[in-house]
C-alpha positions, 0 to 999 in steps of 0.5 A, spaced: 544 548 458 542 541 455 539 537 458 541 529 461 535 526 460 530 526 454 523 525 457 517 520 454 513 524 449 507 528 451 511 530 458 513 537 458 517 539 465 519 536 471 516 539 479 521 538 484 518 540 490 519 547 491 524 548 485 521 548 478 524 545 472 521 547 465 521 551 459 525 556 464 530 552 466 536 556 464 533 562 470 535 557 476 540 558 478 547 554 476 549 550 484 542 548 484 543 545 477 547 540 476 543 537 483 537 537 479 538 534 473 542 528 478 536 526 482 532 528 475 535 521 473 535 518 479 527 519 479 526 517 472 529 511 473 526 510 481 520 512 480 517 515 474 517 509 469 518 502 473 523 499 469 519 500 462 525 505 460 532 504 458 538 507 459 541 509 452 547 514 450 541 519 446 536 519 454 532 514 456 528 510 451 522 505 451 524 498 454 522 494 447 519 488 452 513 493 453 509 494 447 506 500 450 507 504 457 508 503 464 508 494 466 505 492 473 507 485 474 502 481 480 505 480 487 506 473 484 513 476 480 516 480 485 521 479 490 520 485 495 513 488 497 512 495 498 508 497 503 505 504 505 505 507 511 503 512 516 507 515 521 504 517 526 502 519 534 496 517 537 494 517 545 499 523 545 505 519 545 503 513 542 507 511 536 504 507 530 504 505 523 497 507 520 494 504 513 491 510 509 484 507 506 481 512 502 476 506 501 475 507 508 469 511 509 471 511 517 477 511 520 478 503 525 481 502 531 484 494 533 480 493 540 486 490 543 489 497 542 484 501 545 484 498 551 491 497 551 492 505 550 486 506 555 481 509 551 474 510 553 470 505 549 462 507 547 460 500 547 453 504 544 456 505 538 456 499 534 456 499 526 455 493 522 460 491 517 460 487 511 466 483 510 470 482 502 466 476 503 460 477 504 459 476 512 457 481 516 460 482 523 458 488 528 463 493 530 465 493 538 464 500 539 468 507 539 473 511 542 476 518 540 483 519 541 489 524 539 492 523 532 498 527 530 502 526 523 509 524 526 514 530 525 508 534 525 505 540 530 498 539 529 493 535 534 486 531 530 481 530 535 479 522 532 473 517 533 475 510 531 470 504 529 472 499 532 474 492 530 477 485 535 479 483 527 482 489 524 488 488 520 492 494 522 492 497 528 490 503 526 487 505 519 485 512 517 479 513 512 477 517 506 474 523 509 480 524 514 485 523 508 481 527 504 480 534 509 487 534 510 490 532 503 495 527 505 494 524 497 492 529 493 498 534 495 504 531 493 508 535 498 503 533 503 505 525 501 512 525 500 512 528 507 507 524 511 508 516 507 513 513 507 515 506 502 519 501 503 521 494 500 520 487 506 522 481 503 519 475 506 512 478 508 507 474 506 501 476 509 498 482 506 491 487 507 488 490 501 481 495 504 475 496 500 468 500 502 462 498 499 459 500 493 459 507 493 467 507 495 471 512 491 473 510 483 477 513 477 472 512 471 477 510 465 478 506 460 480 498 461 482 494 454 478 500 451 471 500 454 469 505 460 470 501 466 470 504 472 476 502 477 476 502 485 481 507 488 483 502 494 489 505 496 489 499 503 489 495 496 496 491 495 494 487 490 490 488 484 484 484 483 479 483 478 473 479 479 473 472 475 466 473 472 468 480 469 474 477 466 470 471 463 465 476 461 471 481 456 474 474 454 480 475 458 485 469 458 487 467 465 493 463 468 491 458 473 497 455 475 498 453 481 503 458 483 499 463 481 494 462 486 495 466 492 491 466 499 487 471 501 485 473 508 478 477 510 478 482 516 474 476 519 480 472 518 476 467 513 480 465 507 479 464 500 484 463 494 483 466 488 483 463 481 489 466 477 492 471 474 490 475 468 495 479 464 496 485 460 490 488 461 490 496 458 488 501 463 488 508 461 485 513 467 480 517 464 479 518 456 483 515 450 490 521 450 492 519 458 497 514 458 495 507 458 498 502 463 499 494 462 496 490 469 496 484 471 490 482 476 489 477 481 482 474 479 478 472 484 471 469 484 465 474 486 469 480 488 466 485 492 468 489 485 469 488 478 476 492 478 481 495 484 487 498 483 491 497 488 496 501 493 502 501 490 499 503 482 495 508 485 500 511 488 506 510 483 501 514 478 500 519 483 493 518 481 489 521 486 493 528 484 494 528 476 488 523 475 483 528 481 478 529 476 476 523 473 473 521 481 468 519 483 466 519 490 458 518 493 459 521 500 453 520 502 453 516 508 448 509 507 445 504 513 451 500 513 459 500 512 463 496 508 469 494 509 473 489 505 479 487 509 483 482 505 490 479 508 495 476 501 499 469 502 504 472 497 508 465 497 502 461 497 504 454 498 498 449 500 504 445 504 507 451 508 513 448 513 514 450 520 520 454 518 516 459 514 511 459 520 517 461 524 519 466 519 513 469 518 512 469 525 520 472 527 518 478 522 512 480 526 515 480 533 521 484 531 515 489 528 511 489 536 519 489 539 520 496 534 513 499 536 515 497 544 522 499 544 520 507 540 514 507 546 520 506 552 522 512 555 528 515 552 534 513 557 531 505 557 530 505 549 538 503 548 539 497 553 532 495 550 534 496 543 541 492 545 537 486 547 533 486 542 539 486 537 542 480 540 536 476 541 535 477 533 543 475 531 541 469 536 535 467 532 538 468 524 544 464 527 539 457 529 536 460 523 542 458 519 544 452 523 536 449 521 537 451 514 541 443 512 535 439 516 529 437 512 522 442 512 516 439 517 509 441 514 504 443 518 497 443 516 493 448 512 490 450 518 494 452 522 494 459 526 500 463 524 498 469 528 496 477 527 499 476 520 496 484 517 501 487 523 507 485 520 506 490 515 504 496 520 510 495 525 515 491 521 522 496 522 521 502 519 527 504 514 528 512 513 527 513 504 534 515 502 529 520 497 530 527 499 524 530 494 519 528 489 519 529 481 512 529 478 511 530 471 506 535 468 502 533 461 502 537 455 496 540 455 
């Protein structure tokens, strides 16, 4: 039987899970067949080439506003943010959202957590760590807790560093990750990540660990480079000196400047964008992608790939061999913790302060209520969902008075949990297509 959808050249079979389409298709059999080849469409279009395809009456044909492969565009250009998360219980019953760092040599625990879930905390057990922008600041101690992946059985027994300014409330580091395979097995990502879409998030992390943190060798506009694999990365980030140094062109326009805030809560914006770069993983006959990169001054790296690149390349799976990864454990640890003002804009009002603001309360109210005793979580939940439908109505009513500015300085709260606990919506994916090479 014919297929439905021609693949890019260089592709020779698709692997749906457990059930494996190739060459020996025509063995499987025929009421699982025309399922596969209707989510074999829906993926390609979805997932596996971002929109530099197009549908014709022959297949699928390369977009001609791509001159070559796959295009990531900056946050600036999107409407949406994906973010990455975790489900997961900790303290036995505890729900939350962890962010997987596999730039985290550590695993980090929020302070305010700790003593909230009522962990002992070793106060003996201090680290120091280095900020994105240089500054160092002490860890609080450590505690160790239960973790559990959510929808699973198996109990890990955890210590957490803690931070009074984490991000997130919990982020799981590289050496966790990597022992049980959350990234590099694609059942193990499909059933333990979940990606969804917020819009009007405006605050974001991006994690990076160090000089010796793991990074993909490849090649960047044709020249060996190496690349930072930061999956707590929601932005690509290329630092200005390295671009100024390749002779790459970058966009200053103001809107293109962007916020960013460190684990300390410092800020720093970044100069631009520089579009277009070619990246390929590994050697010249891997595909090449084009990026755009956010430039910023003095960046604790030349070049980090971001969360979503990462992961929508299923980089730590199909490009595993071109890793680096220096587990030798050095005197300090390294933590660059960034939070992204996507809509950064210099004269912020109060009604983006009160949305931003609305977005992280209904995220606190979502864990809380998942928290509650079962026979309390329905009237909790009923009154959650009025006082929302109140505050979109005044909402609406505010939308004909004029903006008030406030002042750049003002506080607009615990930004990086938004991400974290911001309501859950289940994938509407039931399985993951991963494309295999020619070898």
């Amino acid at each position: 039987m014919n297929t439905i959808l021609s693949l890019p050249e260089g592709y020779r079979k698709v692997e749906v899970l457990i059930i494996r389409w190739d060459e020996t298709l025509h063995d499987s059999s025929e009421q699982h067949h025309e399922e596969i080849l209707r989510l074999q469409n829906a993926f390609a279009k979805d997932l596996l080439w971002k929109g530099s395809y197009q549908q014709h009456s022959s297949g699928w044909i390369p977009d001609p506003k791509h001159a070559f492969g796959y295009h990531w565009t900056s946050q600036v250009e999107r409407k949406s943010t994906k973010v990455f998360e975790i489900p997961a219980i900790i303290a036995s019953e505890h729900r939350t959202n962890a962010l997987g760092d596999f730039c985290a040599r550590k695993n980090f625990m929020k302070t305010a957590l700790a003593k909230r879930l009522g962990l002992h905390i070793d106060k003996e057990s201090i680290c120091t760590v280095t900020v994105g922008s240089g500054k160092q600041i002490k860890t609080s101690g450590s505690a160790e807790t239960t973790f559990r992946f959510r929808d699973e059985s198996r109990v890990y027994k955890l210590k957490f560093d803690l931070l009074p300014d984490c991000v997130h409330d919990v982020i799981l580091g590289k050496s966790f990750l990597k022992a049980t395979q959350t990234f590099s097995l694609v059942a193990n990502y499909a059933r333990r990540v979940v990606k969804r879409a917020v819009m009007g998030l405006k605050s974001l992390n991006c994690l990076y660990l160090g000089d010796s943190a793991p990074a993909f060798k490849g090649l960047l506009n044709g020249e060996e480079q190496q690349a930072l694999a930061d999956s707590g990365s929601k932005i690509l980030i290329m630092d200005e000196g390295y671009a100024k140094s390749l002779g790459l062109p970058i966009n200053r326009r103001p809107e293109t400047q962007i916020k960013l805030r460190f684990a300390d809560n410092s800020v720093a914006y970044t100069s631009g964008i520089t579009h277009g770069v070619r990246w390929r993983f590994g050697h010249e006959l891997n595909e090449e992608y084009s990026l755009d990169f956010h430039v910023l001054q003095n960046a604790p790296a030349a070049v980090i790939l971001s969360d979503e690149f990462l992961f929508g390349t299923n980089a730590f799976s199909e490009y595993d061999c071109y890793l680096m990864d220096d587990d030798d454990m050095g005197e300090d640890e390294y933590l660059f913790a960034i939070d992204v003002d996507l809509r950064h804009e210099r004269n912020e009002t109060y009604q983006d302060l009160e949305r931003h603001t609305e977005i992280v309360r209904r995220g606190e109210e979502k864990d809380r209520i998942d928290n509650l005793p079962v026979a309390q979580q329905a009237e909790a939940l009923s009154i959650e969902m009025d006082r929302r439908t109140k505050w979109d109505d005044q909402q609406k009513q505010n939308i004909s008075l004029p903006p008030k500015p406030i002042s750049s300085n003002a506080n607009s709260g615990q930004s990086g949990n938004s991400a974290s606990s911001h309501h859950k919506r289940k994938s509407r994916w039931l399985v993951k297509l991963k494309l295999k090479r020619k070898p």
